[in-house]
Each structure stands twice: as C-alpha cells, then as structure tokens.
TORVOZA-395775 format. One line per 3 residues: number of its first residue (from 1); for each residue x, y, z of C-alpha. Coordinates in pm, whole numbers, plus 32768, in hexadecimal, padded with zeros to 4 digits. Example, Ala and Ser with C-alpha at 12.3 -4.5 7.8 and 13.67 -1.06 7.14 Angstrom:
BEGIN
1> 84CE,7E3E,830C; 8557,7F96,82CA $
END
This chain:
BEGIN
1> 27C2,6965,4014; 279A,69B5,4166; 2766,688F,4268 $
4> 265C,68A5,438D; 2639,678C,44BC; 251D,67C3,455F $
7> 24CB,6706,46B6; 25CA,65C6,464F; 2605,64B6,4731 $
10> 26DD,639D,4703; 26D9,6287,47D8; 279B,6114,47E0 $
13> 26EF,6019,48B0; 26F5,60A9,4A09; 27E0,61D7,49B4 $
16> 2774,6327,4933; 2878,63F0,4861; 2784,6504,47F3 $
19> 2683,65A1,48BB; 25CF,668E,4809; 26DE,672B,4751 $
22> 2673,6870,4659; 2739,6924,4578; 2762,69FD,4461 $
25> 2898,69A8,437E; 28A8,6A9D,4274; 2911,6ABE,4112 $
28> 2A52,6B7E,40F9; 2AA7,6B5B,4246; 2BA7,6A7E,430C $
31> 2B07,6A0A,443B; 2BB3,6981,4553; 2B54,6858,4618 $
34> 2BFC,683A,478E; 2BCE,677A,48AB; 2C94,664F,499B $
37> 2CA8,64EB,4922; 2B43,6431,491F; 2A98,65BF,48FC $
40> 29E0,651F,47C1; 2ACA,65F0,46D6; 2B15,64C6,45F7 $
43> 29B3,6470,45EB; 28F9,65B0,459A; 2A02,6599,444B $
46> 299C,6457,43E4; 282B,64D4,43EE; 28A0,6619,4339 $
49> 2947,650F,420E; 284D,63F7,422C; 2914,62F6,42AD $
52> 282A,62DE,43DF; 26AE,6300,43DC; 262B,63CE,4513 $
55> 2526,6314,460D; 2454,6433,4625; 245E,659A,45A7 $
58> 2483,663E,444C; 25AD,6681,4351; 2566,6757,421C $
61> 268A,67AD,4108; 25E6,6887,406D; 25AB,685D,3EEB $
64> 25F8,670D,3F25; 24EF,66B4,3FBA; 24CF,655A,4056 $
67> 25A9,64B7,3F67; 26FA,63EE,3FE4; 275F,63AD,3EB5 $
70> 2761,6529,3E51; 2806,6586,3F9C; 2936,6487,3F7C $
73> 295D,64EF,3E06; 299A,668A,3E96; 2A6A,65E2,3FB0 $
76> 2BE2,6600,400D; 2C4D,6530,414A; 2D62,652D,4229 $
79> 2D6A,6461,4352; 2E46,638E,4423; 2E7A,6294,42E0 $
82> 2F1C,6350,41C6; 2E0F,6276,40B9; 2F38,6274,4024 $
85> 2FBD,60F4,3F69; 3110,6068,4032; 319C,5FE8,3ED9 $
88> 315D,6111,3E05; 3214,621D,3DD1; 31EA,6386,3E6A $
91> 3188,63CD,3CC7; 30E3,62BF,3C65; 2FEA,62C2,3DAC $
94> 2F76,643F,3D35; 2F74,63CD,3BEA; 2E53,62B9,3C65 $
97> 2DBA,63AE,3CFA; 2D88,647F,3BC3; 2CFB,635D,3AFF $
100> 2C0F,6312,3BC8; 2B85,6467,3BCE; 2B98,6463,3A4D $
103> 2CBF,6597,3A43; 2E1E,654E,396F; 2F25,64B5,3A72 $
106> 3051,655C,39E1; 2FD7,66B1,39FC; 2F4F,6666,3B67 $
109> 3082,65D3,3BA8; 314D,66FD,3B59; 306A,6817,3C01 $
112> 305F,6754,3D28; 3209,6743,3D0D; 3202,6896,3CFD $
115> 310D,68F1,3E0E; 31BF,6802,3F14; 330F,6806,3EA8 $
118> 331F,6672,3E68; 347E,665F,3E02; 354D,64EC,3DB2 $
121> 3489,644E,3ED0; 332C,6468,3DEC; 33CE,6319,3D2E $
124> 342A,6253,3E4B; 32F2,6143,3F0F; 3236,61FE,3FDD $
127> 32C2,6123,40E8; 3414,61BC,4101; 3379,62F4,4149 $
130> 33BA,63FD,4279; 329E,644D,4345; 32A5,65C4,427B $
133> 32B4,652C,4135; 318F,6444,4150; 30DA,656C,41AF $
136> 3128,6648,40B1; 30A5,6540,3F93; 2F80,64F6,407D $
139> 2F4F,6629,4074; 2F65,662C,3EEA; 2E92,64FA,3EC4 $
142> 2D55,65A5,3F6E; 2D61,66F1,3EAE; 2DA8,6642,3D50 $
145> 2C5E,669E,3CE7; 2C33,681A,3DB1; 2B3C,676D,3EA4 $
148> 29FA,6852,3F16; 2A18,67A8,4078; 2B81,6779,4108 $
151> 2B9D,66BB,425E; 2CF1,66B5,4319; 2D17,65D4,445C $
154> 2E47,6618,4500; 2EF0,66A1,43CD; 3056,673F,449A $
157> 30CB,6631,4542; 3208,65B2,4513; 3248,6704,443A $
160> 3363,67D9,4453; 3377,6940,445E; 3376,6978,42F3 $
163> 326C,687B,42BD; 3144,68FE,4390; 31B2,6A53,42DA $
166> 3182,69A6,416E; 2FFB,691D,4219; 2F8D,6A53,42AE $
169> 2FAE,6B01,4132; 2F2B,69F2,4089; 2E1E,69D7,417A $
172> 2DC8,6B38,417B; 2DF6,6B2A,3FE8; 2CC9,6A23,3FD1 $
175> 2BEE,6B00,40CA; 2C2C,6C1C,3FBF; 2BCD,6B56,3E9D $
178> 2A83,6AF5,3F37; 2AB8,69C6,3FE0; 2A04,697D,4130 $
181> 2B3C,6909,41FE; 2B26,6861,4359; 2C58,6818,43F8 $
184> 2C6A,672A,4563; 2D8B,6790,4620; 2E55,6785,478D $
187> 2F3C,6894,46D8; 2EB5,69D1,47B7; 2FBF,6A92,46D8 $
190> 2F54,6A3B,4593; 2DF5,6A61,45DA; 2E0B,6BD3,4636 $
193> 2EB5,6C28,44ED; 2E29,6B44,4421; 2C9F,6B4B,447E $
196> 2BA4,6C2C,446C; 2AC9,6B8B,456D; 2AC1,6A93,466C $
199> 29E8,6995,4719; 2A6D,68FE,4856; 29E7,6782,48A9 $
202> 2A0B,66DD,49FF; 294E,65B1,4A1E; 28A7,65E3,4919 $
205> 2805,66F0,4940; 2831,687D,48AD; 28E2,694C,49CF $
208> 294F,6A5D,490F; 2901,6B0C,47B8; 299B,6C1E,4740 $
END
C-alpha cells in the first residue's frame, strides 16, 4: 500500500503548513521525514494517517481507496502521546489493543514481550513508566495487529543507546514484512541507517528528495 500526496496544501486561518507538498511513500520502504520545527513535518503525517484532511491537493492509499475507516483499521501510530491509558498497565494497554482489532490478547501480549523485551515493568500503570519504557509498549500497542501503514513522529527521543538500536530493527523488520513505514525525525543519525529515502520540508515546502 503505497501512499502518494500529490499537490497538498494545508493551511490554518492565515498560516500555511503545506505548500504543495508531493511524495511517493512506498510499500516496503522506511521513509524519512526531516526538516526544522514548523517545516510542516508533523502535518504532512497527520494527512498520511487521516487525522488531518488536506485544503487542497490529493492523497491516494492505494487499495484503500478513499476510505478512512479502511486506512485507520491498516494503521499503527506513534506520536508525541503514547495513546497509551495512564491507569493501565504496560500488559493490559496491548492487550486493549488486541481486542479491539479482534486478535487473542494473551498471545499478543506475549509476542509483543518478546519482541520488546517488556520485563516486570509490563505490570506496573503506565504512569510510572521511563521515557524508554513507554515507548517500547507504544511501540507494541501500534503494531498489535502488523499494521500495512506505520507512522512514527519523533520515535528516539528520550531513547538510550540500546533503545534506538531495538527501533531501527524493528523498524526495518516492518519495512521487510511489507509495511509502508514513514518515520518524522530530528535524529540525522538514525535517519541515515534507518531510511531508505528522504524528503526534506522547510516551510512547508519539498527542498530535497532523495
């Protein structure tokens, strides 16, 4: 499911965020997004997931079609707000996740344990969390169902060493399986090991593709 923006503008009030923006994000692929604060960066991903509607221009996912609906279903999300439930537990907030997209909880549970190494920490409230460990079952929580459209925003900060390490495989791991990945970033680093392509924003528009 390849995504393709073609001529989008998005514009609040008086200020424009997106002028003309067009890409190609493909299936398979990670794709980097880079740029300064206000570049639009944020923006262009919440027209990639839906969250936003553009003023002008055209956004195709492919067999998809027009459909939101279908689009959110195929989504995994991780922004600046884990989506993750203060109260629950690190478990029981993947386990949600999985019954809502109809799969068994305890055997998400456990793969996603494995996969991310959520040790003791998986049964305390989210709340008590480090900055690492709320990513990690963030992270979890949006590939509970193998989404076809993965969108990161941000996804290293506050991570450690070892922790960007355990997201660039995983990352790369869901471009292998299929998965159209597009991944916001300030992380020059990760993006040149992680990425297979990049599109540069600065004020909103495209200044380099490559």
């Amino acid at each position: 499911m390849s995504v393709e923006l073609r001529s989008v503008t998005k514009t609040f009030g008086t200020v424009r965020a997106l002028l003309g923006v067009s890409a190609t994000f493909e299936a398979g692929k990670v794709s980097m997004v880079l740029g300064p604060n206000g570049s639009g960066k944020s923006t262009l991903l919440a027209i990639v997931g839906t969250l936003s509607r553009p003023t002008s221009g055209r956004v195709s996912h492919g067999d998809l079609g027009a459909s939101r609906a279908k689009v959110r279903q195929a989504l995994g999300w991780v922004g600046h707000d884990a989506l993750c439930y203060a109260d629950l537990s690190g478990r029981e907030n993947i386990e949600l996740a999985a019954r809502l997209h109809g799969l068994d909880a305890g055997e998400a549970f456990e793969s996603a344990r494995a996969r991310f190494d959520l040790g003791a920490f998986a049964e305390r409230p989210f709340r008590t969390y480090s900055r690492g460990q709320r990513q990690r079952v963030a992270l979890a929580r949006a590939l509970v169902q193998a989404p076809r459209l993965l969108l990161l925003d941000e996804p290293t900060t506050g991570l450690d060493v070892a922790g960007v390490a355990r997201l660039r495989d995983v990352v790369r791991e869901e471009a292998a399986r299929g998965s159209t990945v597009v991944v916001v970033t300030h992380d020059e680093g990760f993006a040149r090991d992680t990425g297979d392509s990049r599109l540069v924003l600065q004020r909103g528009k495209v200044v380099e593709e490559a």
